[in-house]
C-alpha positions, 0 to 999 in steps of 0.5 A, spaced: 636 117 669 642 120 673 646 125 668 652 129 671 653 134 665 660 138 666 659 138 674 665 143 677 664 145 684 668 150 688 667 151 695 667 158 698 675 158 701 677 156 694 678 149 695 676 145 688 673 138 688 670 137 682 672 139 674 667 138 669 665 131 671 660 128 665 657 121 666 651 118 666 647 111 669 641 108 666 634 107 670 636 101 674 643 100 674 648 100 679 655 104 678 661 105 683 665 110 682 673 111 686 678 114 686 683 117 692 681 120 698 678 126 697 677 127 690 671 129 691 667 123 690 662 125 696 661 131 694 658 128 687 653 125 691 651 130 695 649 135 689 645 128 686 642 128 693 640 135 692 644 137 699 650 142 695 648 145 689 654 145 683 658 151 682 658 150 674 654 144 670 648 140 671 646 134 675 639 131 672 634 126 675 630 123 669 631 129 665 629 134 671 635 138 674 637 137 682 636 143 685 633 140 692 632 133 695 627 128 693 623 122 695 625 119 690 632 119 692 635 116 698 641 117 701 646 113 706 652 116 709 658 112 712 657 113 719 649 110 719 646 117 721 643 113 726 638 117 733 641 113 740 635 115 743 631 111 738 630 104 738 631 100 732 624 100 730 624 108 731 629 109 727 626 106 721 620 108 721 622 116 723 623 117 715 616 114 713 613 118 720 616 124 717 613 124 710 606 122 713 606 129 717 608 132 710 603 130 706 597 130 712 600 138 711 598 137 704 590 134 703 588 139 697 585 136 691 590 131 688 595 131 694 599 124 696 595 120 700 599 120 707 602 114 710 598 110 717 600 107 722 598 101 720 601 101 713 608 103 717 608 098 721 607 093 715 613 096 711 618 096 718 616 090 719 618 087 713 624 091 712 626 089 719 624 080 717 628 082 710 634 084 713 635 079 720 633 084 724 626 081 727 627 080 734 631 087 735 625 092 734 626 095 741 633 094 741 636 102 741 644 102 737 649 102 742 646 095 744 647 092 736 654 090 732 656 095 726 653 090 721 647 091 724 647 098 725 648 099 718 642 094 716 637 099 720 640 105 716 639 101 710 632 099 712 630 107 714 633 108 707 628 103 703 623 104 707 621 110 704 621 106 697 626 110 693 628 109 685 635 111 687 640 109 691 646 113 694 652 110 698 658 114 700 662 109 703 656 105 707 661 099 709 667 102 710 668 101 717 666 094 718 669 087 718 670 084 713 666 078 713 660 083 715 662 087 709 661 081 704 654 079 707 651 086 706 655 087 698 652 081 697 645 083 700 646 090 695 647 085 690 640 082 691 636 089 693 639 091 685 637 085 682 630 084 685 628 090 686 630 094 680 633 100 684 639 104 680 645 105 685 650 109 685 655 107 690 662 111 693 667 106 695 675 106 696 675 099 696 676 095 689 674 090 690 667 093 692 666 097 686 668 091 681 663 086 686 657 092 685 658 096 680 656 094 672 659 100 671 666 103 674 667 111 674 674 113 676 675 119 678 683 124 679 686 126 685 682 133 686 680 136 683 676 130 681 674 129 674 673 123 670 679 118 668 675 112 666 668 109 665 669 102 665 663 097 663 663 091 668 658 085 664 660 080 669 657 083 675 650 080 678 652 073 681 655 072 689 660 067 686 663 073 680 668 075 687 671 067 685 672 068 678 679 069 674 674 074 670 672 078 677 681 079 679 682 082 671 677 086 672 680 089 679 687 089 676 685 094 671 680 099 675 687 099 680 691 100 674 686 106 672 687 110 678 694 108 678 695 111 671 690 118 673 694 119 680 700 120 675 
């Protein structure tokens, strides 16, 4: 489903983040990808995203190149991307507001039929019940924790109903009892719901925790150091077992072995 075919990618002042990095992740698995600080991780996922366009090679969703965004893809960055002056309720919904004025743009024949108020109200709603934060929808961001800042960018995320899920670093910055509440929610999002994520982390522990598949990734300029298959994952109770430390151990040795 998401084909990265010999993605190399030069910035303007010269800077090269990525060199011809070759991979691919099937319709409905969750893959991580580490390695150092920039070496070019959140640049990948923002050719994937339809946000940067690559300097050489070719991103490919379901066979189609990336050469713009689409609602088929969602992505969450590391500072939550929240508004301030939006309460909660606000902040998710701003995605499912803006594509409804879209498609009301587009009402030929064949057109997606836009989304109503009513219909909104339902998809928020049940978003904001699944994810512990009913009771806040008039709460603004400042008022609530990061955990539950980083919900809400989840909830504007999945509210649009998105095949695929791109992450950079989304629980970095959060405690670690937090972090592992929301790893074990992603867990179940990509169990239940078939959703193929693709996650940036620079924690190992998180990329083994979430990631069938692991992708290790150079110091800069970033290129593939290993592809490692990760059969274990998809249980909470995985991060326990000696099978979860082993696999740890190598993704460790891996970037070890690719900063030399």
């Amino acid at each position: 489903m998401i084909e990265s075919k010999g993605i190399s990618k030069v910035y303007p002042d010269g800077t090269e983040a990525l060199r011809e990095v070759s991979f691919d992740i099937s319709e409905g698995e969750s893959c991580s990808i580490i390695g150092p600080s920039g070496c070019g991780k959140t640049t990948l996922l923002f050719i994937f995203s339809g946000i940067l366009k690559p300097t050489s090679g070719k991103a490919l969703i379901g066979g189609k190149e990336v050469i713009s965004p689409s609602k088929e893809v969602a992505l969450i960055l590391q500072d939550y991307g929240l508004f301030p002056w939006k309460t909660v309720y606000e902040n998710v919904s701003l995605g499912l507001e803006l594509r409804s004025k879209l498609l009301q743009g587009f009402q030929g024949r064949g057109a997606e039929p836009h989304i109503g108020k009513k219909e909104r109200k339902e998809i928020v709603t049940s978003l904001l019940e699944d994810l512990g934060l009913k009771g806040f929808e008039n709460h603004y961001p400042k008022q609530l924790s990061g955990g539950m800042q980083q919900r809400i960018g989840f909830a504007r995320a999945l509210a649009l109903n998105p095949r695929i899920l791109l992450m950079d670093e989304p629980l970095s910055s959060l405690d670690a009892l937090t972090r592992e509440t929301l790893q074990n929610f992603l867990l179940s999002l990509w169990k239940n719901n078939g959703i193929t994520m693709l996650l940036v982390t620079h924690n190992i522990e998180e990329a083994v925790f979430l990631g069938e598949r692991i992708i290790v990734l150079s110091p800069r300029p970033g290129s593939v150091v290993k592809i490692m298959e990760n059969h274990k994952v998809g249980n909470v109770n995985y991060r326990n077992t000696e099978d979860f430390f082993d696999k740890c151990r190598a993704v460790r040795r891996s970037i070890e072995g690719g900063a030399i």
